[in-house]
C-alpha positions in Angstrom: -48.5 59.8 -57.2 -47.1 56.2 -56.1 -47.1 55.4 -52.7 -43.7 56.1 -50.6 -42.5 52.6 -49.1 -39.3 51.6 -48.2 -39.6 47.8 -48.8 -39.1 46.6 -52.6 -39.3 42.9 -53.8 -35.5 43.2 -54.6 -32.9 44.9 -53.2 -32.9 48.1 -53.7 -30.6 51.9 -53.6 -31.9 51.6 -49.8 -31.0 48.4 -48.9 -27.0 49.2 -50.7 -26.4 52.2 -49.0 -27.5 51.2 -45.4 -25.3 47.9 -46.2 -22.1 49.9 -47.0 -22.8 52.1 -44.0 -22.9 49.4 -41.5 -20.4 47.6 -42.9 -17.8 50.8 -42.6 -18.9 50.8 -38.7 -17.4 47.4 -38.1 -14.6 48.1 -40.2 -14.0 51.5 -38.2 -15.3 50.0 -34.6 -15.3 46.0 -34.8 -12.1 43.6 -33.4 -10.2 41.7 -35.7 -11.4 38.0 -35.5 -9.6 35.1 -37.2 -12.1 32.2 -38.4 -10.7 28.6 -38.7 -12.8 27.3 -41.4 -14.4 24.0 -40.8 -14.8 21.8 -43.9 -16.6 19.1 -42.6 -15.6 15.5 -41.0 -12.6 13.7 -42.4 -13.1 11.4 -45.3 -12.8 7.4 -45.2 -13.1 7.3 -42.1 -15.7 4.6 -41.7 -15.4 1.1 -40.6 -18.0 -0.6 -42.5 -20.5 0.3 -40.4 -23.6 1.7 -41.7 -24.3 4.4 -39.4 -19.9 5.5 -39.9 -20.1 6.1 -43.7 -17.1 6.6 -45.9 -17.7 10.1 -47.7 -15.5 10.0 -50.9 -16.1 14.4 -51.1 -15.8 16.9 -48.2 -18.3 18.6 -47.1 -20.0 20.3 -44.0 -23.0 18.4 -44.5 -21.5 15.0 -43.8 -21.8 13.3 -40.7 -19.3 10.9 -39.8 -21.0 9.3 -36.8 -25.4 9.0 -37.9 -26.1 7.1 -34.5 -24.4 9.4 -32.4 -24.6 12.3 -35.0 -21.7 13.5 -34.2 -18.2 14.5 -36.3 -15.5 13.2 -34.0 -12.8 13.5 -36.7 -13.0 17.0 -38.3 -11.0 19.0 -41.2 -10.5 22.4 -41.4 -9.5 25.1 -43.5 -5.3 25.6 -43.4 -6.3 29.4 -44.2 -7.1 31.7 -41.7 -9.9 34.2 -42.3 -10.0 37.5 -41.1 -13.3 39.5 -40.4 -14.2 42.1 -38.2 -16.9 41.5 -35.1 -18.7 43.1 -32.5 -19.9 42.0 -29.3 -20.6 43.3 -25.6 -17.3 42.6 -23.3 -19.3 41.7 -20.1 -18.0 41.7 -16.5 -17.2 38.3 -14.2 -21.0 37.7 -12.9 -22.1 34.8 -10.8 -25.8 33.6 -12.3 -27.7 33.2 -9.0 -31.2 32.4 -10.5 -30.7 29.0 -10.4 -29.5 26.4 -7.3 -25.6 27.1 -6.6 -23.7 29.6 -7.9 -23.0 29.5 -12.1 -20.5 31.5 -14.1 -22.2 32.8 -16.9 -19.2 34.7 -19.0 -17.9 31.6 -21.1 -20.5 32.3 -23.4 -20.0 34.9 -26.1 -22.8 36.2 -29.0 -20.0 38.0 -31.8 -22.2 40.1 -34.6 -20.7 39.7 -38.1 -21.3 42.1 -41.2 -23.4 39.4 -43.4 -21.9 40.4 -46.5 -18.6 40.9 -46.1 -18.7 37.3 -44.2 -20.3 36.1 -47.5 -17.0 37.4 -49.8 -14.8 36.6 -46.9 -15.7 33.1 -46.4 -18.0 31.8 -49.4 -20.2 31.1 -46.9 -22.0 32.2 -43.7 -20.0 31.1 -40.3 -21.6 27.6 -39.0 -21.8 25.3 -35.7 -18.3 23.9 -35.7 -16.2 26.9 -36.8 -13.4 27.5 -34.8 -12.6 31.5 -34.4 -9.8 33.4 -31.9 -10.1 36.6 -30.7 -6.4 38.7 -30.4 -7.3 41.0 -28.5 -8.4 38.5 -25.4 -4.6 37.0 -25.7 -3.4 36.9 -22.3 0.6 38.0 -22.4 0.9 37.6 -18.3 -0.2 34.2 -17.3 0.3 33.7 -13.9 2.7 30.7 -15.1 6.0 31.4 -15.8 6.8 28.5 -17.2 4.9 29.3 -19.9 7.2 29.9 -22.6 4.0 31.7 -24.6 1.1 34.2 -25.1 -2.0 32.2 -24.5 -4.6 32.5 -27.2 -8.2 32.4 -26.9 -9.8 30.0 -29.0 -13.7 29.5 -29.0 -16.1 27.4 -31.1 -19.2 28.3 -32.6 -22.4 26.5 -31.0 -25.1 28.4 -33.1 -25.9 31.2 -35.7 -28.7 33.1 -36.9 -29.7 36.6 -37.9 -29.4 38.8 -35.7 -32.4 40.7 -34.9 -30.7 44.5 -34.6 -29.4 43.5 -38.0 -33.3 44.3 -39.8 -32.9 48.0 -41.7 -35.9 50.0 -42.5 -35.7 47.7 -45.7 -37.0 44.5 -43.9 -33.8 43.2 -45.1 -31.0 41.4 -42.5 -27.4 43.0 -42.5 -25.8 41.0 -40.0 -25.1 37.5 -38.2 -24.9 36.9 -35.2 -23.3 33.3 -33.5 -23.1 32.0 -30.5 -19.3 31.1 -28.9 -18.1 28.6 -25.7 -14.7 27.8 -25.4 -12.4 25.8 -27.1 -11.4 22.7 -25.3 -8.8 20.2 -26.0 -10.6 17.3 -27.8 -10.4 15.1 -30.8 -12.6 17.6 -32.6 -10.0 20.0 -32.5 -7.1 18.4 -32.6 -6.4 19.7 -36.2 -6.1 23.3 -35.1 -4.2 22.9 -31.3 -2.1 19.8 -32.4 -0.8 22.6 -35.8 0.2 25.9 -33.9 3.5 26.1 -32.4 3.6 27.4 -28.9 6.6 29.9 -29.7 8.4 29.4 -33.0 10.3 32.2 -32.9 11.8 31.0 -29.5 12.4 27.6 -31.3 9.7 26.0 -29.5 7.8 23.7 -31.7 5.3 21.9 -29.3 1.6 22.4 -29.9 -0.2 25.1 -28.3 -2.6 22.0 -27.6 0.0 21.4 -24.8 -0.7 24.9 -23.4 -4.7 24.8 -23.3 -5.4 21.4 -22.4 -6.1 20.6 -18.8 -5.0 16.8 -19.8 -1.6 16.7 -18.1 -2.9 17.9 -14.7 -6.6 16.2 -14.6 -4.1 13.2 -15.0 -1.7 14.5 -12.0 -4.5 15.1 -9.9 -5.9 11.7 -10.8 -2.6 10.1 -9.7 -2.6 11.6 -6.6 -6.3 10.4 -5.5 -5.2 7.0 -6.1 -1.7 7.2 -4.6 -4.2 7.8 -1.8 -6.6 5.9 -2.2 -4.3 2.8 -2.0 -2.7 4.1 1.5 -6.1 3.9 3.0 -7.3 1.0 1.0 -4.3 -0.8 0.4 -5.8 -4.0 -0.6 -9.6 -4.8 -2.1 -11.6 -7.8 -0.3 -11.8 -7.9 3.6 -8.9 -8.6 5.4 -9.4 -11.4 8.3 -6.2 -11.7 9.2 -6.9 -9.9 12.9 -9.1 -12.9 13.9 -8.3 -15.3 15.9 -9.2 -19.2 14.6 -9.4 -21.9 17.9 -8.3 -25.3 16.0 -10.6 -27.9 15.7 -9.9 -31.3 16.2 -11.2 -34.2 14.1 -14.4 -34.6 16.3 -15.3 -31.0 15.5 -14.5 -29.9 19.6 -11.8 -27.7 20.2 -8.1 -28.5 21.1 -5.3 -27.1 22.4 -4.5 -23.0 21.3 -1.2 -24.1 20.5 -2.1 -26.0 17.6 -2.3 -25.1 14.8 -5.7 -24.3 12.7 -6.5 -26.1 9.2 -8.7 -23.2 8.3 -9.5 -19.7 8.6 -12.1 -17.2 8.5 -13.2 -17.2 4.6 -14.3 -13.7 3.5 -15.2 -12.1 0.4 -11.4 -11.7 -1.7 -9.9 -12.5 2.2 -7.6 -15.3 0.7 -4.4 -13.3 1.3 -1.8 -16.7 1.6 -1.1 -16.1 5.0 -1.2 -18.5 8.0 -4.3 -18.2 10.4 -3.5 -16.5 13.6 0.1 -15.1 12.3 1.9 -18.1 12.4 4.9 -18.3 10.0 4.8 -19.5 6.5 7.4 -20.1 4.9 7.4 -18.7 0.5 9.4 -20.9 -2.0 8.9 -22.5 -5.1 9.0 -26.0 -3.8 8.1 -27.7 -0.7 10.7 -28.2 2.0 12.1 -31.7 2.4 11.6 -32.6 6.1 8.4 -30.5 7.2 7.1 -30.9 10.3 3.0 -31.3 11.0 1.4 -27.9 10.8 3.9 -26.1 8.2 2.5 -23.3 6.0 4.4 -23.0 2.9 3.4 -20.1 0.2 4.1 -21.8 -3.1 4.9 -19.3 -5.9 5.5 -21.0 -8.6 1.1 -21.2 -8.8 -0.6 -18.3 -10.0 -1.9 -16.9 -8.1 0.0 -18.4 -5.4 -1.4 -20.8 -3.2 -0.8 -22.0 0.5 -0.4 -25.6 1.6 -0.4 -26.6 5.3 1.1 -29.9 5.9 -1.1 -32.5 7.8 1.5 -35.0 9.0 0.8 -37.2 5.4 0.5 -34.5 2.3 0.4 -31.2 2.1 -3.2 -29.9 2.1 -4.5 -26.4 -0.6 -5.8 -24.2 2.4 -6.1 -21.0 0.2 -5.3 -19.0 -2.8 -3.5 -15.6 -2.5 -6.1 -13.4 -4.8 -6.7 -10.4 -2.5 -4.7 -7.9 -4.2 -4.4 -4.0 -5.0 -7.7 -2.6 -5.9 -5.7 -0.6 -8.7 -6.4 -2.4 -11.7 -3.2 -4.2 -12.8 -2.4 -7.2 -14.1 -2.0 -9.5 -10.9 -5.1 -8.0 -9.6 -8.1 -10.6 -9.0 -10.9 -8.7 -8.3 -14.2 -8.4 -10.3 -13.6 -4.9 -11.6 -9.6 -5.8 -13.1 -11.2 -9.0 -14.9 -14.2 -8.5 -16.1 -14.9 -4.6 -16.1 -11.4 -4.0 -17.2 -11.1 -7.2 -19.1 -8.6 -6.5 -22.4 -8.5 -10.2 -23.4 -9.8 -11.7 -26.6 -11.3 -15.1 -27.6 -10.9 -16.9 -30.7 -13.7 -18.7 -32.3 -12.8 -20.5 -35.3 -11.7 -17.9 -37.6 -13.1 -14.8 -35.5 -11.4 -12.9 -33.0 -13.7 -11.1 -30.7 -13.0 -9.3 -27.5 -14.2 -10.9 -24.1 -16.0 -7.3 -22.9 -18.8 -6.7 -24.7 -21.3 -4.5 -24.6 -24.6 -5.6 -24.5 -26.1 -2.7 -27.7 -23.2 -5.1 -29.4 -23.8 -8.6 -27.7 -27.6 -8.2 -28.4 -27.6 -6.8 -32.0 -28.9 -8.6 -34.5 -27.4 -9.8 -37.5 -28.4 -10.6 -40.9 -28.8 -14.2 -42.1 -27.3 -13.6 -45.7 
């Protein structure tokens, strides 16, 4: 009499008929999900570099980006796939076994029949895969504005087999991926950027619009340096609070009434104002009968520059460059520049920009 064993070298009778069973319990208990399929990062997309190749197929095993590794630019599927998925709703929790307090719902593990995934798809679900759960739309935002439903999009991280998917047949039934969600980001621009918001309300903007926290990061960002530039109006120190005695020629002081040559000299202090708050007078030429001791603010110089008048010419005493420390383009400082520096140099029959970084500055070429 052979011996009884439920694992054969092949699939067997066993293996079928606990398949179709499971199977039927996901199509009887599982949730609809819908699978955006990804097909792998856009084609031609390189720029000569080695490590951004042009791929001239698609494929998911391309990688647009080989320093970075990443697929900045991806394609996917214009069908939608439907399959049906289980996972474990759970509550709002707080994750307290680490330092501060960490919401742990955002992740979500979604068990997939293996084989019906297989005829669904053509393949199993991958890292990159964007799916949306229905029954997590949310038809009461607390936005009325909202002209919408607001759909749930997540992306797949990871997948495996699941290990409550082993039968008695040692054989695996299910997969099982791991879900974060969907934010609004050149990766997924293809899906957010091609879903109206309400069509049959004739609204045709992108649901993008709706799920991106781009608009108001930018408001808030506004706001902070709206601020910012009420409590720091300008960037350098400002001197202009100190008194200067004048000096005479002999280096002793003279009288109070006089006026100063010079004044306190501070890091971006060069405002083009007078020492001690005496006038000064802005135009785009000097005056044609000044009398010793004039300040004149001469615009037409950029940045503009004061002149005090000594009796015989008209003497540079300082050049207006302390400005907004919101970069701009009359602001001086270091950081507008060089940090924010847009400009380009020319040499012979290369363009180049003036910031560089140094993994660009430093790398080196080949002689041929």
């Amino acid at each position: 009499m052979p011996r009884l064993s439920l694992w054969r070298n092949n699939k067997s009778n066993d293996y079928k008929f606990f398949d179709r069973r499971i199977s039927e319990m996901f199509t009887v208990g599982g949730t609809d999900v819908h699978i955006h399929k990804y097909l792998g990062a856009a084609t031609n997309t390189g720029t000569g570099d080695a490590t951004q190749p042009n791929y001239t197929t698609q494929s998911e095993l391309n990688i647009q980006d080989l320093l970075f590794l990443e697929n900045r630019d991806r394609k996917y599927d214009a069908d939608i796939y439907s399959l049906r998925g289980v996972y474990t709703v759970s509550d709002l929790d707080f994750d307290l076994s680490q330092f501060g307090l960490f919401l742990a719902n955002d992740t979500v593990f979604i068990s997939f029949h293996y084989n019906d995934m297989i005829e669904m798809l053509g393949r199993k679900i991958i890292s990159g895969d964007v799916i949306e759960l229905p029954h997590l739309t949310d038809y009461h935002p607390l936005d009325d504005d909202i002209p919408s439903a607001l759909k749930r999009y997540y992306v797949v991280q990871d997948a495996a087999r699941a290990s409550e998917g082993y039968s008695s047949t040692w054989y695996s039934h299910l997969w099982r991926i791991k879900c974060t969600p969907l934010v609004d980001s050149q990766e997924y621009k293809g899906i957010l950027q091609g879903i109206k918001q309400d069509e049959l309300n004739g609204n045709d903007n992108p649901i993008g619009d709706l799920l991106s926290t781009y608009n108001q990061q930018i408001s808030n960002n506004n706001a902070i340096v709206t601020q910012a530039e009420v409590e720091v109006p300008k960037s350098g120190y400002d001197t202009s609070m100190i008194f200067t005695n004048p000096v005479g020629a002999d280096g002793g002081l003279v009288s109070p009434n006089s006026p100063p040559e010079s004044k306190v000299a501070a890091y971006l202090g060069s405002s083009g104002t007078a020492p001690n708050g005496l006038p000064v007078t802005s135009s785009v030429s000097f005056p044609d009968d000044p009398a010793t001791g004039d300040y004149v603010l001469r615009l037409d110089y950029s940045p503009n520059r004061l002149f005090r008048y000594s009796g015989t010419r008209w003497i540079k005493v300082e050049d207006a460059v302390r400005t907004t420390a919101t970069p701009g383009p009359d602001n001086a400082t270091q950081r507008s520049s060089f940090v924010n520096n847009t400009g380009t140099t020319t040499i012979g029959s290369s363009t180049n920009p003036e910031r560089q970084s140094l993994s660009d500055t430093l790398r080196p070429e080949a002689d041929n």
